[in-house]
Backbone as ProteinMPNN parsed JSONL, in Angstrom:
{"seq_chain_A": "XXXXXXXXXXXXXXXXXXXXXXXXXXXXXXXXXXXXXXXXXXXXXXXXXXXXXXXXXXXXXXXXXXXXXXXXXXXXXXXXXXXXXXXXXXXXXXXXXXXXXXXXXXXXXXXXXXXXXXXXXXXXXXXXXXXXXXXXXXXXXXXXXXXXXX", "coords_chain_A": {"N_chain_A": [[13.296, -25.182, -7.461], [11.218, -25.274, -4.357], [7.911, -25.727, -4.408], [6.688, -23.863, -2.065], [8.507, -22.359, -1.598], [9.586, -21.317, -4.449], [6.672, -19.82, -4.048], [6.822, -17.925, -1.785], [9.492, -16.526, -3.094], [7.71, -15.144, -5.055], [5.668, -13.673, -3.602], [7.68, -12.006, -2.54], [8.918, -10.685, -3.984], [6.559, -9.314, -5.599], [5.789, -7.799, -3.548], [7.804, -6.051, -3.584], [7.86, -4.854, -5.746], [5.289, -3.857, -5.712], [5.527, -1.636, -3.506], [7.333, 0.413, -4.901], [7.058, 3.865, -5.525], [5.466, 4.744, -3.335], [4.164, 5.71, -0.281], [5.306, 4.261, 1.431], [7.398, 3.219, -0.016], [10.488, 3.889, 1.061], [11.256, 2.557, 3.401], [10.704, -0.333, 2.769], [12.362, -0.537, 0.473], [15.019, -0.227, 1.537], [14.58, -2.425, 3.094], [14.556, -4.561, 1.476], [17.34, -4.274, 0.329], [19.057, -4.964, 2.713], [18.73, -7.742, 2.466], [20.241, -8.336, 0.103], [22.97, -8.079, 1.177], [24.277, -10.392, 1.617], [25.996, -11.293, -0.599], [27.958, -9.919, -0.476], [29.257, -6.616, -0.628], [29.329, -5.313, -3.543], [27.27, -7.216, -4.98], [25.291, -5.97, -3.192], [25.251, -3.273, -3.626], [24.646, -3.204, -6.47], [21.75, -4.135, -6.185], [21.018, -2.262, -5.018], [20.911, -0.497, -6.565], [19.787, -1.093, -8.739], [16.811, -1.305, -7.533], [16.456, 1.379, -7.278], [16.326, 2.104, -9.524], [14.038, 1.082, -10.822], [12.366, 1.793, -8.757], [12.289, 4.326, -9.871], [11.504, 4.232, -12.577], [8.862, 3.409, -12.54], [7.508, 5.381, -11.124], [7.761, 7.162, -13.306], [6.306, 6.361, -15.2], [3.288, 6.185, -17.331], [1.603, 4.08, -16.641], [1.402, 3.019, -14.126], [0.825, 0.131, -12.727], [0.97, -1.821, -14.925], [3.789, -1.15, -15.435], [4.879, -2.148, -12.451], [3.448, -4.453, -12.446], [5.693, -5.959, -15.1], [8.229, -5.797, -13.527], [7.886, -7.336, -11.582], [8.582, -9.767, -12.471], [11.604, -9.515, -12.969], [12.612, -9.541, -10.881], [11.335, -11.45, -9.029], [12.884, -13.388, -10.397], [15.519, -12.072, -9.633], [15.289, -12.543, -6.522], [14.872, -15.018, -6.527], [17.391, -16.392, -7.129], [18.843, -15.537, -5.731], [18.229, -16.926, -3.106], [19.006, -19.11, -3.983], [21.607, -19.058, -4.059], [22.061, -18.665, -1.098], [20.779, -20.077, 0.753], [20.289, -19.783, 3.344], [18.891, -17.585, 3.275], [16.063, -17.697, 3.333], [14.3, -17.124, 5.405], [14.841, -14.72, 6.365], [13.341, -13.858, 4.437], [10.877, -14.338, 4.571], [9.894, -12.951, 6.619], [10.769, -10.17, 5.993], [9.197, -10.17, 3.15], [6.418, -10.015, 4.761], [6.305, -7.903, 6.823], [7.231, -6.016, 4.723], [4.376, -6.491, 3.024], [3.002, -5.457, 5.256], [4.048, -2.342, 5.92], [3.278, -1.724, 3.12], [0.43, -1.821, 3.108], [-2.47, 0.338, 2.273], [-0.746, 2.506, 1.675], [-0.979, 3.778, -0.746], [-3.738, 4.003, -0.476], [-6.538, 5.669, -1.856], [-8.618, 7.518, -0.984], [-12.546, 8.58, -1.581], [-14.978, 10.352, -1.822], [-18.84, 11.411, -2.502], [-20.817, 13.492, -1.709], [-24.229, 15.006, -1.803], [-26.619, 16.836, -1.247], [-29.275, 18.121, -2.06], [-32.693, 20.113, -2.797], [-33.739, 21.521, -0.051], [-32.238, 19.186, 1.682], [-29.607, 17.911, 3.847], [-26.797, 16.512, 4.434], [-25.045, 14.304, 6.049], [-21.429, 13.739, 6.542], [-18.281, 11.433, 7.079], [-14.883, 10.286, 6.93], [-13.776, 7.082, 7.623], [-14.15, 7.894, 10.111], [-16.222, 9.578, 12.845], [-19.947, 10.581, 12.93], [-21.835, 12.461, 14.792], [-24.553, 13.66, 15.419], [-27.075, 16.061, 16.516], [-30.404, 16.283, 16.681], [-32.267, 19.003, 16.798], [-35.316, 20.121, 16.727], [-36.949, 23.466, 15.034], [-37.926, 26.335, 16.986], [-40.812, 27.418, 17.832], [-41.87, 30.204, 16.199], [-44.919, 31.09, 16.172], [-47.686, 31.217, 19.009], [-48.837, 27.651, 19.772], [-51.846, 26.867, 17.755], [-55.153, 26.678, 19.418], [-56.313, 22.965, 20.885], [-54.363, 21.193, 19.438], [-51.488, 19.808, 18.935], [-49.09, 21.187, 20.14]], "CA_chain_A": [[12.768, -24.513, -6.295], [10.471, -25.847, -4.159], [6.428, -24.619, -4.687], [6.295, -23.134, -1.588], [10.041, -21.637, -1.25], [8.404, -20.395, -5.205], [5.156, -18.497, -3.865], [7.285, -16.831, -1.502], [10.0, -15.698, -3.709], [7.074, -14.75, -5.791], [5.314, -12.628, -2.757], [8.226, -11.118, -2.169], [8.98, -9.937, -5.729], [5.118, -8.898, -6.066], [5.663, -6.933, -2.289], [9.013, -4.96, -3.457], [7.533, -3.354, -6.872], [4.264, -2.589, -5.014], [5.699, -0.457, -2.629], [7.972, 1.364, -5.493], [6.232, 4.846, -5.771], [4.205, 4.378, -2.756], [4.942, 6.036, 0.61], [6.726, 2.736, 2.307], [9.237, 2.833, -0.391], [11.903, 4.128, 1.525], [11.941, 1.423, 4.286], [10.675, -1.673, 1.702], [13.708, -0.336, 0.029], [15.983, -0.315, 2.582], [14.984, -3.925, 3.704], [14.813, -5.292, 0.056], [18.941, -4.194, -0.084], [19.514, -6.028, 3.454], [19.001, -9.111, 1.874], [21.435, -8.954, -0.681], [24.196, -8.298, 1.986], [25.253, -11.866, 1.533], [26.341, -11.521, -2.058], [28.849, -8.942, -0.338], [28.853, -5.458, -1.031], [29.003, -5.494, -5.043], [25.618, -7.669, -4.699], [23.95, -5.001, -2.119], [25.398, -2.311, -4.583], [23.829, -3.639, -7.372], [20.33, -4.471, -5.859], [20.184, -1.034, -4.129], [20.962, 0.51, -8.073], [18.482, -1.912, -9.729], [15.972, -0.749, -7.074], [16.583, 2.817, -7.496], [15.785, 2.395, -11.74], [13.328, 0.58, -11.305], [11.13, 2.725, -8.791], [11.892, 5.695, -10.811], [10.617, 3.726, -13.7], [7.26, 3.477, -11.83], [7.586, 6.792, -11.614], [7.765, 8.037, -14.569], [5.265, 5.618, -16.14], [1.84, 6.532, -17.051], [0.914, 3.389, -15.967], [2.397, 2.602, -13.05], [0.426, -1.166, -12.348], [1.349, -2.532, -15.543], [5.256, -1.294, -14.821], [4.784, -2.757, -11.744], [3.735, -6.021, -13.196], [6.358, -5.993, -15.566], [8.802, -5.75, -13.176], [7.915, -8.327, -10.869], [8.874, -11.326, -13.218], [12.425, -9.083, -13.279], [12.494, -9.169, -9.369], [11.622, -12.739, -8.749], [14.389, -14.019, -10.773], [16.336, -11.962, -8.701], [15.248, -13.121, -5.305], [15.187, -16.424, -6.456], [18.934, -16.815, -7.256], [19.56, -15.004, -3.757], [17.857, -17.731, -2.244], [19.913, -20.76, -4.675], [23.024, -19.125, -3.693], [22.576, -18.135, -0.067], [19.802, -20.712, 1.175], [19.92, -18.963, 4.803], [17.834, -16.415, 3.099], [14.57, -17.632, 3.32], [13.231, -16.837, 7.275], [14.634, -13.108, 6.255], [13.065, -13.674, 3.368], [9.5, -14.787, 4.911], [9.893, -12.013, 7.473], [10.533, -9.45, 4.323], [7.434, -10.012, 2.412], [5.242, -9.823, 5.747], [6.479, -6.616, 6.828], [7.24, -5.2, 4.111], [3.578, -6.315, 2.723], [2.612, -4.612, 6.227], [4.398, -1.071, 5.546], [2.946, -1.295, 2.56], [-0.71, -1.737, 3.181], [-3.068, 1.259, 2.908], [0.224, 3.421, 1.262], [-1.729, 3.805, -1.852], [-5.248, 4.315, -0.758], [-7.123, 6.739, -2.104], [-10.163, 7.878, -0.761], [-13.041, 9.337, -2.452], [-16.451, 10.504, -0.959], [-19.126, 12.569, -2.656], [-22.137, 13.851, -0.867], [-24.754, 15.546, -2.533], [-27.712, 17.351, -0.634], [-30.987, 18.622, -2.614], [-34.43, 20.352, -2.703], [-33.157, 21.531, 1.29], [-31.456, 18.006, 2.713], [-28.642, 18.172, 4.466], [-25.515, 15.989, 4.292], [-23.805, 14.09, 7.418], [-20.233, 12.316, 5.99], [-17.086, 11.666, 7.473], [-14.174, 9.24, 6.636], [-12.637, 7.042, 9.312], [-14.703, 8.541, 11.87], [-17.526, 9.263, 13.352], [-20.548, 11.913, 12.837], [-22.791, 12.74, 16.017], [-25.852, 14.721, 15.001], [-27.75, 16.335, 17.454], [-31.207, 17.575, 15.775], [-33.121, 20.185, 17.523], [-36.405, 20.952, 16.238], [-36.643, 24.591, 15.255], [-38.44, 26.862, 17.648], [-42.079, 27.927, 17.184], [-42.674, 31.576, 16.699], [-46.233, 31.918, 16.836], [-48.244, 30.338, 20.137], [-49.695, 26.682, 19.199], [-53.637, 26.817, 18.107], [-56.193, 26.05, 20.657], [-56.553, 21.73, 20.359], [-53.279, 21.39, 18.436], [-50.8, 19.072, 20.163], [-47.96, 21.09, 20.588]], "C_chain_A": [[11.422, -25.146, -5.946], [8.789, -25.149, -4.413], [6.436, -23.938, -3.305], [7.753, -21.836, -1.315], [9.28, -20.638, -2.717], [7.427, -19.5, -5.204], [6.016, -17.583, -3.041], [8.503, -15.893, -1.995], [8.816, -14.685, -4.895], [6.177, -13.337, -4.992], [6.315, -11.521, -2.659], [8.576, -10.105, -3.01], [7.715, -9.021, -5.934], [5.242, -7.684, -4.674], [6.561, -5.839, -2.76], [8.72, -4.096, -4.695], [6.049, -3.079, -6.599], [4.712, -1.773, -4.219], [6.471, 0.257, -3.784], [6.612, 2.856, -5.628], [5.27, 4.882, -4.725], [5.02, 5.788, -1.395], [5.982, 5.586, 1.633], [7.481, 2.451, 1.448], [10.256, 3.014, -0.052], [12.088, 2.667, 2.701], [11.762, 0.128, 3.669], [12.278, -1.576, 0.824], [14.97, -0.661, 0.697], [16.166, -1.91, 3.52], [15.213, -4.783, 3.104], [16.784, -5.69, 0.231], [19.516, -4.84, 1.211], [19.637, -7.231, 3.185], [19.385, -9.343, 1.295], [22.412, -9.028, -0.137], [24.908, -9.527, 1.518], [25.832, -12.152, 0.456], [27.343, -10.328, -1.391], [28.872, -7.569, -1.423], [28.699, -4.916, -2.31], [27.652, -5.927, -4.825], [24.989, -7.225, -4.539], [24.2, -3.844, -3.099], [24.397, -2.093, -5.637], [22.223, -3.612, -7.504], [19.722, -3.217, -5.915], [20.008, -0.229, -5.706], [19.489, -0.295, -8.618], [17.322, -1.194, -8.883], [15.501, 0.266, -7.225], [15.802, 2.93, -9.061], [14.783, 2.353, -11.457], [12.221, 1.408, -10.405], [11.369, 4.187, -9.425], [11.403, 5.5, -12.15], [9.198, 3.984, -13.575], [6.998, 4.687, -12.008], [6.953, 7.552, -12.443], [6.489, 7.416, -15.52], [3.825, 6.434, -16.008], [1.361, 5.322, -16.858], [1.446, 2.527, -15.213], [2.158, 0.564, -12.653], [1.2, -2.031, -13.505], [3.284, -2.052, -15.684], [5.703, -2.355, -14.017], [5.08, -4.763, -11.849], [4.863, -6.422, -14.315], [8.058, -6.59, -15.12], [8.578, -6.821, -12.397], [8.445, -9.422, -10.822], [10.929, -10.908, -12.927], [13.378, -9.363, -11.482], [12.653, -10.624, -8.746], [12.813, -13.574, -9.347], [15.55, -13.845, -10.139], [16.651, -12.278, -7.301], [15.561, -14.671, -5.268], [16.478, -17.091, -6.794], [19.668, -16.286, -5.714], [19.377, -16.524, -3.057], [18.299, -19.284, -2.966], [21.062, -20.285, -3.995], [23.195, -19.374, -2.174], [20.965, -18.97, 0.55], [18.59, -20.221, 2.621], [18.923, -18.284, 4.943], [16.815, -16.665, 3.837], [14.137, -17.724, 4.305], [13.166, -15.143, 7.169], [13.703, -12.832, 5.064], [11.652, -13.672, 3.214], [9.332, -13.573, 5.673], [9.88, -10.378, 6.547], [9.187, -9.327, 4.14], [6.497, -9.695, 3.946], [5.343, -8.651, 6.413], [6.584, -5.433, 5.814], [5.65, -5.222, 2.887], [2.339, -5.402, 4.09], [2.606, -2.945, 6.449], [3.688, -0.298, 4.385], [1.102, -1.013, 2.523], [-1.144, -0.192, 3.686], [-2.044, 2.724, 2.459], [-0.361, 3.626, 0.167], [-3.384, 4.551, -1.658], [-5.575, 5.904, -0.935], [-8.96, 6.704, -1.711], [-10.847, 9.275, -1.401], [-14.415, 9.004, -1.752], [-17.403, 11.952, -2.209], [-20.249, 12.423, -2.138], [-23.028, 14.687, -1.421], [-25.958, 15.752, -1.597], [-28.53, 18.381, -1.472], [-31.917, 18.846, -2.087], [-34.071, 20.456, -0.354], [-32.697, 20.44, 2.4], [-30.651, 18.402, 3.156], [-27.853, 16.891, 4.175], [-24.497, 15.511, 5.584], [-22.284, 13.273, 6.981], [-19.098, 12.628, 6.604], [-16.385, 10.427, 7.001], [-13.312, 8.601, 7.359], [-12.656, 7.492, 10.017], [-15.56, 8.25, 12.297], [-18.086, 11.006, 12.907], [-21.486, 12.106, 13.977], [-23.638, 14.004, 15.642], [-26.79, 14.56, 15.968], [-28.831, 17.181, 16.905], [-31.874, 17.795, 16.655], [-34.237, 20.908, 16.592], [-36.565, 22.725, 16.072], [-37.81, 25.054, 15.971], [-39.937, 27.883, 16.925], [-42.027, 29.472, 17.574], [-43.994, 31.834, 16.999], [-46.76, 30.693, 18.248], [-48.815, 28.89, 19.06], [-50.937, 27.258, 19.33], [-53.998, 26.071, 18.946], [-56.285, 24.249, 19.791], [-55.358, 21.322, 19.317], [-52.209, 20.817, 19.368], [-49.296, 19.511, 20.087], [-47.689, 21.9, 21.354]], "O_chain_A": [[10.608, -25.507, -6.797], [8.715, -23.934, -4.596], [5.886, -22.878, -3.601], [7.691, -20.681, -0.896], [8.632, -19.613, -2.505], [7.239, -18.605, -6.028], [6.061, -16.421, -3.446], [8.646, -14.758, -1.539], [9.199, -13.647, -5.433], [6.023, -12.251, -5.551], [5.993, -10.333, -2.681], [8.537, -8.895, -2.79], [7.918, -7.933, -6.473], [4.698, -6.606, -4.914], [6.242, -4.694, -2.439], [9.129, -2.941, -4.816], [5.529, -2.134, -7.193], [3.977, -0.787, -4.256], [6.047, 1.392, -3.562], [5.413, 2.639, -5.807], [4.115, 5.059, -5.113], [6.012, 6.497, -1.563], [6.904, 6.078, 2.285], [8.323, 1.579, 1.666], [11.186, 2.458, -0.637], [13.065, 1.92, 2.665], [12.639, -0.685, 3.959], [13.08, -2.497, 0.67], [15.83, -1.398, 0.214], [17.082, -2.393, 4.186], [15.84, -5.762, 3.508], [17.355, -6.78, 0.25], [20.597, -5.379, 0.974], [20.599, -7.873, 3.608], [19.428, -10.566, 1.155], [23.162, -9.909, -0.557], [26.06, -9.524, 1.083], [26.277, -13.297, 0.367], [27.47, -9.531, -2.32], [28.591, -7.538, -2.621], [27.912, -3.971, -2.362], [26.831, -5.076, -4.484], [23.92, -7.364, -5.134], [23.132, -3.353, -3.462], [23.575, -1.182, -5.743], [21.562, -3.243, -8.474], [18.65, -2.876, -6.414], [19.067, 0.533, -5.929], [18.361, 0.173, -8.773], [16.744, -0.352, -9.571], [14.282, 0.402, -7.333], [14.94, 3.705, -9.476], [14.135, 3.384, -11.636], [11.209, 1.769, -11.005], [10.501, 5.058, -9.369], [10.942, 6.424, -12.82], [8.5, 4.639, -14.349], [6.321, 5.106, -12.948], [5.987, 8.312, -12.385], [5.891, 8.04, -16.396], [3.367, 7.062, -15.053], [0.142, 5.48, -16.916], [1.9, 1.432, -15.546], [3.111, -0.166, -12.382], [2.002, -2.887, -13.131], [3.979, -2.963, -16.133], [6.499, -3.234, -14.347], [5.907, -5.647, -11.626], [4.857, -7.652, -14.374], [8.825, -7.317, -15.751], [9.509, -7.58, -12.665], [8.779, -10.077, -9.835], [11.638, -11.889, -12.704], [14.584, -9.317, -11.239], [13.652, -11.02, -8.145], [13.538, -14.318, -8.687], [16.425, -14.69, -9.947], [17.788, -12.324, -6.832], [16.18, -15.347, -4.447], [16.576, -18.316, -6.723], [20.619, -16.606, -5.0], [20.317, -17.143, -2.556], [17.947, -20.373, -2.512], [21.607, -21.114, -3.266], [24.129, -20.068, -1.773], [20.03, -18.193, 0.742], [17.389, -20.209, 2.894], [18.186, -18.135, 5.918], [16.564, -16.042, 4.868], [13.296, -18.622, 4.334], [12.255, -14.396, 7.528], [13.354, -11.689, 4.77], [11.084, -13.236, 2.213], [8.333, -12.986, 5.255], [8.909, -9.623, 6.592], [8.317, -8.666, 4.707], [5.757, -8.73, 3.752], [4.224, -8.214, 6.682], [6.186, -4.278, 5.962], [5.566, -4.34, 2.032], [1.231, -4.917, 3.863], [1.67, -2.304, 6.928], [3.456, 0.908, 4.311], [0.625, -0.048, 1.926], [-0.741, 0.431, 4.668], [-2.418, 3.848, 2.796], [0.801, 3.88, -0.152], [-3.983, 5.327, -2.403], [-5.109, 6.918, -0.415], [-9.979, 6.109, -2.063], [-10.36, 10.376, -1.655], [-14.852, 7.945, -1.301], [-16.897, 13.001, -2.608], [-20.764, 11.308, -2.055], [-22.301, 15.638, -1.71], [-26.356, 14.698, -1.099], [-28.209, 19.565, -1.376], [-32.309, 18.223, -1.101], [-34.224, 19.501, 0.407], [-32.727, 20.623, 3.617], [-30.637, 19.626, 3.022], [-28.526, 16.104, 3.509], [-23.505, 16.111, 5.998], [-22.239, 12.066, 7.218], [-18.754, 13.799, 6.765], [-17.098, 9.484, 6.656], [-12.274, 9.112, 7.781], [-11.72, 7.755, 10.772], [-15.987, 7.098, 12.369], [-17.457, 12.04, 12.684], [-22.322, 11.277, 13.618], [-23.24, 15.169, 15.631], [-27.297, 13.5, 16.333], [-28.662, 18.369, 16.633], [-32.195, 16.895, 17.431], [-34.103, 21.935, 15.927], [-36.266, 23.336, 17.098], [-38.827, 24.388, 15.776], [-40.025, 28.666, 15.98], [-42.095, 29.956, 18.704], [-44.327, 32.621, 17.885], [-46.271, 29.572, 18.389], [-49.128, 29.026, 17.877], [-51.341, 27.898, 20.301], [-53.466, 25.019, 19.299], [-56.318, 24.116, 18.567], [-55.78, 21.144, 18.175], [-52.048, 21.306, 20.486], [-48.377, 18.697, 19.998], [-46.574, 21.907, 21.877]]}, "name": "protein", "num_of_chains": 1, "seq": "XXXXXXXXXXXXXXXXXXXXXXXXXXXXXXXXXXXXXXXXXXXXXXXXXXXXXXXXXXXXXXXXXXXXXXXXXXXXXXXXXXXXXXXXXXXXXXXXXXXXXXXXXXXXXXXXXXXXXXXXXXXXXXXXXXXXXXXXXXXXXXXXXXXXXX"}
């Protein structure tokens, strides 16, 4: 296999067990098992089962990254015999990884904010927004003293 036909069976392998456990696993899933089609329906059978284990492996793991990585090496072997047998693959196969590294972006993130206000501060935070603070001096009860600039 050639090195670059290589990096992208290797993207694509590295794209299909990051999305396992994610929220774009159902359609990474679903486009993963289009591309075995060509091994006729045993083939797509097969893939869609192997898929299935293997994100409920993730799953279940307490450590889902090193699953992940585990699996990858398990994955590329498999893409990369798709793409000895059935050569055609590789435009669905470029198109794959870039969407389905698209679906997946940002399915994972976790955001985390803490804000802490002391000794009477205050606290403006938002995430992926905006904050518009409008401060208004508070209102004097007694009159200003005579010579006193306010």
């Amino acid at each position: 296999m050639a090195d670059p036909e290589a990096a992208l069976v290797m993207t694509a392998a590295t794209t299909v067990v990051a999305a396992m456990a994610t929220s774009a696993w159902q359609s990474v899933r679903d486009a993963a098992v289009r591309l075995f089609r060509r091994g006729g329906d045993d083939h797509r059978r097969a893939a869609l089962t192997q898929l299935d284990e293997d994100a409920a492996l993730v799953s279940r793991s307490e450590d889902a990254a090193r699953a992940r990585q585990a699996l990858a090496a398990a994955w590329e072997l498999r893409l990369a015999d798709l793409v000895r047998r059935h050569p055609e693959v590789r435009d669905e196969l470029r198109d794959f990884a870039e969407s389905a590294a698209a679906a997946s972006a940002g399915s994972e993130r976790a955001w985390v904010q803490t804000n802490v206000a002391r000794d009477g501060g205050r606290v403006f935070a938002a995430q992926g927004g905006d904050v518009v603070v409008h401060h208004t001096p508070p209102r004097r009860t007694e009159p200003p003293s005579p010579g006193s600039d306010g």
